[in-house]
C-alpha positions in Angstrom: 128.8 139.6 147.9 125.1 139.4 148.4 124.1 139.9 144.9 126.7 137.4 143.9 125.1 134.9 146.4 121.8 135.8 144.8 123.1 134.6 141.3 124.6 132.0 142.2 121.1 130.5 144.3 119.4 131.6 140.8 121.4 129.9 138.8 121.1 126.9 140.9 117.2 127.0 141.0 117.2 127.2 137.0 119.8 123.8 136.7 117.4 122.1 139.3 114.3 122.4 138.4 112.0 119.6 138.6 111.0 118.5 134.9 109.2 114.9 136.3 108.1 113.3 139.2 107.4 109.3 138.8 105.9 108.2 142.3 108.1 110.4 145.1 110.8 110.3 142.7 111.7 114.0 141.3 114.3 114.1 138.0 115.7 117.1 137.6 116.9 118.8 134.8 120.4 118.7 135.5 119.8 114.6 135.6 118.0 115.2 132.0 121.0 117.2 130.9 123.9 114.7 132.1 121.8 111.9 130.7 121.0 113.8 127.0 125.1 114.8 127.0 125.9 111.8 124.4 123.1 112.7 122.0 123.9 116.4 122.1 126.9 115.9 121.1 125.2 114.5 117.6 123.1 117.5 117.3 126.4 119.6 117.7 127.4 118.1 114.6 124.9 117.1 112.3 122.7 119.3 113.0 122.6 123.2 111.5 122.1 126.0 113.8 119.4 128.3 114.3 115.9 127.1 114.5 116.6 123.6 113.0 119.0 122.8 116.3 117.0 124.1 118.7 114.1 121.8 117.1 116.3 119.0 117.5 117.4 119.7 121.1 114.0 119.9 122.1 113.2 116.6 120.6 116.2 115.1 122.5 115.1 115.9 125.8 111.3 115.0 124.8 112.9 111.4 124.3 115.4 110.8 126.6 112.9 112.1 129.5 110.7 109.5 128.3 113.2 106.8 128.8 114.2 108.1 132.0 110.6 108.4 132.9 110.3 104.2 131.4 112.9 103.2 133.3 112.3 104.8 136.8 108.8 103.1 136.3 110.8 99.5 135.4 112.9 100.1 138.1 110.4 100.3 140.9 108.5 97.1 139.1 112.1 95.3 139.4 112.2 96.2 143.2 108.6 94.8 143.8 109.4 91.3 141.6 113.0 91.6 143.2 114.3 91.4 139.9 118.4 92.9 139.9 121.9 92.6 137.8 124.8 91.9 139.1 128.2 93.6 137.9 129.1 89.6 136.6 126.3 89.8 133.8 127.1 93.5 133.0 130.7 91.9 132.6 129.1 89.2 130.2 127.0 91.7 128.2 130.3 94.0 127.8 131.8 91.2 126.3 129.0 89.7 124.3 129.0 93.8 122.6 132.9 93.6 121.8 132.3 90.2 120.3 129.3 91.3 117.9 131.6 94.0 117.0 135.3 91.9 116.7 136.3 94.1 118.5 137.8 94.1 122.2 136.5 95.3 125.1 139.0 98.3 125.7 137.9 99.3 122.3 134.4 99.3 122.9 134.8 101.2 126.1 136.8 103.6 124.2 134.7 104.6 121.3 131.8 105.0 124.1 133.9 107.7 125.7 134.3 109.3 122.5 130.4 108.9 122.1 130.3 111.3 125.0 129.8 108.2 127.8 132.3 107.2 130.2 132.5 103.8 131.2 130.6 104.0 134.5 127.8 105.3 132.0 128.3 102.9 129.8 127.7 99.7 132.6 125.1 101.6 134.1 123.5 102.0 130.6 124.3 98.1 130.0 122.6 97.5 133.0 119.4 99.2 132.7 119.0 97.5 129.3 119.9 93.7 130.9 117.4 94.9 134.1 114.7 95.7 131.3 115.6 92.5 129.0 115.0 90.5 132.1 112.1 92.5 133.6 110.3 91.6 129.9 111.2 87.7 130.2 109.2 87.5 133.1 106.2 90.0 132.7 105.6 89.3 128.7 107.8 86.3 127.3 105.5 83.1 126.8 102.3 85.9 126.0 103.8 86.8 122.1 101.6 84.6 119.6 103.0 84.8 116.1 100.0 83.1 113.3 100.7 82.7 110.1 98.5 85.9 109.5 100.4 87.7 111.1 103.6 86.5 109.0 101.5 87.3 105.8 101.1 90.5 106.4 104.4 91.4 107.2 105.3 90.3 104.3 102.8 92.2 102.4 104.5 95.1 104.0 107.9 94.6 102.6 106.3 94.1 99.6 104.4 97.3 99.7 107.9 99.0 100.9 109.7 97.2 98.2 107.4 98.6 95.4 107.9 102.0 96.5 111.5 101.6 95.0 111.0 99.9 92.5 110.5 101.6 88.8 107.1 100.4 87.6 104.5 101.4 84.4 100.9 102.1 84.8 97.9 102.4 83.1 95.7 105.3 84.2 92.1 105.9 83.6 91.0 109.5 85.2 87.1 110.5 85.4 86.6 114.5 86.3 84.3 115.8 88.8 84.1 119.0 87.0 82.4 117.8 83.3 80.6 115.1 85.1 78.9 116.3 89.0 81.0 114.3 91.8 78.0 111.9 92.0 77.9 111.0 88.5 81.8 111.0 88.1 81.8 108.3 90.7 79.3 105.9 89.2 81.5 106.3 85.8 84.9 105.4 87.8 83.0 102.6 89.1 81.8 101.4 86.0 85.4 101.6 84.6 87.0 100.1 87.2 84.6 97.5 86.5 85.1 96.8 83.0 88.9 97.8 83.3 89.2 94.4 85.5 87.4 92.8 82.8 88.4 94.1 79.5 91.5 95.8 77.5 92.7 98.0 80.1 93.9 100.3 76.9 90.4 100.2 75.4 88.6 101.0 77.9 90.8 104.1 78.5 90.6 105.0 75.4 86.7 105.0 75.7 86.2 106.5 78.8 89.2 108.5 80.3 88.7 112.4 80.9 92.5 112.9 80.6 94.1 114.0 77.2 97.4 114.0 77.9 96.8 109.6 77.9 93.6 108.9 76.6 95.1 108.4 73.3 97.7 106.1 74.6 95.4 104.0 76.3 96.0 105.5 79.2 99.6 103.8 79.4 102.2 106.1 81.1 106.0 105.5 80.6 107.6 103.1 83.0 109.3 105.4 85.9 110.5 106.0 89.7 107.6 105.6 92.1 108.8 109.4 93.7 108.1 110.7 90.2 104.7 110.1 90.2 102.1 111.5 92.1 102.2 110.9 95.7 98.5 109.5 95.7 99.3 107.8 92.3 102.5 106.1 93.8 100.6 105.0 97.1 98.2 103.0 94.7 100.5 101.3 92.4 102.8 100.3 95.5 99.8 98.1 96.7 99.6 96.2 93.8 101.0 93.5 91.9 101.8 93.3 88.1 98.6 93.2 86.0 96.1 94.6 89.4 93.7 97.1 88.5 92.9 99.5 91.3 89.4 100.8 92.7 88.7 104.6 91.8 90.5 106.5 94.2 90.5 110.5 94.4 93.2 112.7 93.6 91.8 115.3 94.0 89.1 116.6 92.7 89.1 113.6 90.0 88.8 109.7 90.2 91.6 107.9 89.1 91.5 104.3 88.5 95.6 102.4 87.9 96.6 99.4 86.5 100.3 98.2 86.9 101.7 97.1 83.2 105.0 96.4 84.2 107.6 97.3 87.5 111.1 96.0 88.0 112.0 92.6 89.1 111.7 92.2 93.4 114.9 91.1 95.1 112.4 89.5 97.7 112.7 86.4 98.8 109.9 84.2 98.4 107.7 84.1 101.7 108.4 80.4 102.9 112.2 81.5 102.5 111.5 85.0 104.5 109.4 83.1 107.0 112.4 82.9 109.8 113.3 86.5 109.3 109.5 87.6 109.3 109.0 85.4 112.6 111.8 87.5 114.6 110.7 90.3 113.1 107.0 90.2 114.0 108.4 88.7 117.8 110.3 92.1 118.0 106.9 94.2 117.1 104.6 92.9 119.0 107.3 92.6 122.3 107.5 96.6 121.6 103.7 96.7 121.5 103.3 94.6 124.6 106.4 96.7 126.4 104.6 100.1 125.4 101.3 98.8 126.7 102.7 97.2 129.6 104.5 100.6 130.8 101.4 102.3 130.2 99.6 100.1 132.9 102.8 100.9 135.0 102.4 104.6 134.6 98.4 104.3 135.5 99.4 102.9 138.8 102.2 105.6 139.9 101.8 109.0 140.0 103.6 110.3 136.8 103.9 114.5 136.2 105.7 115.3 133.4 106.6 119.5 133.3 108.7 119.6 130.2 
C-alpha cells in the first residue's frame, strides 16, 4: 500500500508541475494539457510519428502557454480597467459565428465538440476573445494611423508575393570573382549594371558576361516558374517589374546582374481598387504590432517565469 501511495503522489507531482507563474498566479501543466487537448488532437492526425510529432507537440505547448500566459496578463489588466463580458454578449458572439458560417448555433456547438472543445470551452474561449477585443478598443483603438505610405507598401508586398508565382523571363549578366579578383569583379558588375540600364540589355551581355551557358544568347534565359530558378535569382526578379534591371547582387561567389524580359500577366487589382482591402489589412498589422507591444509592457510590469 505504501509504495502504491508513493506512485500515486509521484505521479501527481509530475501532472502538477508549475510550467508558469504570471504575478502570484501558477499554471500548471495539467491546465497547459487540458487547454492544448483540441490542437493535439490535430497533431494526432496530420502529423507522422516519431521525431516529427514530438516536434510538433512541443511547438503546441510553446504556443498555447504563450496565450495562456497573454491572457492571464489581459485578464488582470481587465480587472484593474474593470473591463468584463457578460454571458448576453457571449450569446451574441455565438450567434454572430453560426451566422458567418449559415450555419445554426447547435451546429456550431457541435462541430466544436468534435474539435475536441465542449461547449463550456467553447463560451469560455468566446469570451476570452470578446474580453481581449474589448480590452484593445480601449487601450489601442483611436492610436492605429494608416498613410498612404503605408498603403503603398503593402501593396508592393503583394506584388512582390504575386511575382513569386508568376512564370517570368530574364536576362542575366554574371561577372566571376575567380578570373577577375572580387574587387575588380565588382567594379565590372557595376559598370554593367550601368550600361545594362542604358543600353541593349542583350548586347551588353554579350560583351561582358562571364557565363557561357547565356552569353551567346544575350544572356536571355527561357521564360519559367520562379521555384525553378535560383533561390537568390528568384528573390531578384520578384522585386521587379517588366523591363527593371537589377543592381549586381552575389550569388555566390559571382555577381549577377537580372533584367525581367517578360512574366505572366498579374490578377492584381490596380492599387486605388485594392485601397479598401489594403486599409483593413494594414489596421489588422499594425493592431497585432500594437497588441504584441502592448503585452510586452504588461509583462514588464508583472512578474512573468516561464519553466517550459
Amino acid at each position: 500500500m505504501g509504495a502504491l501511495v508513493a506512485t500515486s503522489t509521484a505521479r501527481a507531482t509530475i501532472v502538477e508541475r508549475i510550467v508558469a507563474t504570471v504575478g502570484e498566479r501558477a499554471i500548471l501543466l495539467s491546465d497547459l494539457r487540458r487547454r492544448a487537448e483540441p490542437f493535439m488532437l490535430q497533431v494526432q492526425q496530420s502529423v507522422p510519428s516519431g521525431a516529427q510529432r514530438s516536434a510538433a507537440i512541443s511547438q503546441v505547448y510553446k504556443a498555447v502557454l504563450q496565450k495562456i500566459v497573454d491572457e492571464e496578463l489581459m485578464e488582470k489588466a481587465a480587472s484593474l480597467a474593470k473591463v468584463n463580458i457578460t454571458p448576453t454578449e457571449i450569446d451574441e458572439a455565438l450567434k454572430r459565428v453560426a451566422q458567418q458560417n449559415n450555419l445554426p448555433v447547435e451546429k456550431v456547438l457541435a462541430e466544436a465538440e468534435r474539435a475536441g472543445m465542449p461547449e463550456a470551452k467553447y463560451r469560455e474561449e468566446l469570451r476570452r476573445q470578446l474580453l481581449e477585443a474589448k480590452l484593445l478598443n480601449v487601450r489601442l483603438q483611436g492610436r492605429i494611423r494608416i498613410t498612404d505610405e503605408d498603403l503603398r507598401a503593402a501593396y508592393q508586398k503583394l506584388e512582390v508575393e504575386e511575382r513569386g508565382q508568376l512564370a517570368v523571363r530574364v536576362g542575366v549578366i554574371v561577372i566571376r570573382s575567380a578570373g577577375h579578383g572580387a574587387a575588380e569583379a565588382r567594379k565590372l558588375a557595376d559598370e554593367a549594371a550601368a550600361r545594362a540600364q542604358r543600353e541593349d540589355f542583350a548586347s551588353v551581355a554579350r560583351a561582358l558576361s562571364d557565363d557561357p551557358s547565356t552569353r551567346n544568347n544575350g544572356g536571355i534565359m527561357g521564360k519559367v516558374a520562379p521555384s525553378s530558378l535560383p533561390p537568390d535569382f528568384a528573390r531578384a526578379a520578384s522585386t521587379l517589374a517588366v523591363g527593371q534591371v537589377s543592381p549586381p547582387f552575389r550569388s555566390g561567389g559571382d555577381f549577377v546582374i537580372l533584367k525581367v524580359l517578360e512574366r505572366a500577366p498579374s490578377n492584381l487589382p490596380d492599387f486605388e481598387s485594392a485601397k479598401r482591402e489594403l486599409g483593413e489589412r494594414v489596421y489588422m498589422d499594425k493592431m497585432a504590432q500594437a497588441r504584441r507591444s502592448w503585452l510586452d509592457n504588461l509583462r514588464r510590469q508583472q512578474h512573468v517565469d516561464v519553466r517550459l
